[in-house]
C-alpha positions as MATLAB code, in Angstrom:
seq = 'XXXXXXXXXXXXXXXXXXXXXXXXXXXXXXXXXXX';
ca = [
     120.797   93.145   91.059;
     117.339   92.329   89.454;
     117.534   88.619   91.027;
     118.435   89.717   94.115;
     115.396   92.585   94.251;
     113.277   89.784   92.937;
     113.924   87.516   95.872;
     113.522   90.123   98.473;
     110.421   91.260   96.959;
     109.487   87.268   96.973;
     110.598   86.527  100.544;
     109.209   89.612  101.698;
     105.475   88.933  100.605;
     105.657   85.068  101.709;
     106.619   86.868  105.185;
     103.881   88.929  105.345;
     101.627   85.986  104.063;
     102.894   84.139  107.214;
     102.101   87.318  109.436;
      99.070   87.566  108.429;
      98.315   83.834  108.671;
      99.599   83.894  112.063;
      97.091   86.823  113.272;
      94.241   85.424  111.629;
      95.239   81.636  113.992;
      95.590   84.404  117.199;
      91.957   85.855  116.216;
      90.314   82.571  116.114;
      91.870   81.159  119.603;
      91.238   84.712  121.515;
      87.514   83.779  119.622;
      87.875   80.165  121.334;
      88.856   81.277  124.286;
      86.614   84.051  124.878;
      83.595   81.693  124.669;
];
């Protein structure tokens, strides 16, 4: 049981890494685009 919570709290945090990641790369091309 601890593994498993350990991987889901490990998979959960690289996902939110890659959210994050992936709004920052949206900010920047709505920046691009806008000017």
């Amino acid at each position: 049981m601890f593994i498993f919570s350990f991987f889901y709290i490990v998979i959960s945090s690289e996902i939110h890494w890659f959210k994050s990641k992936i709004i920052n790369f949206a900010a920047v091309l709505k920046v691009d685009y806008a000017y």
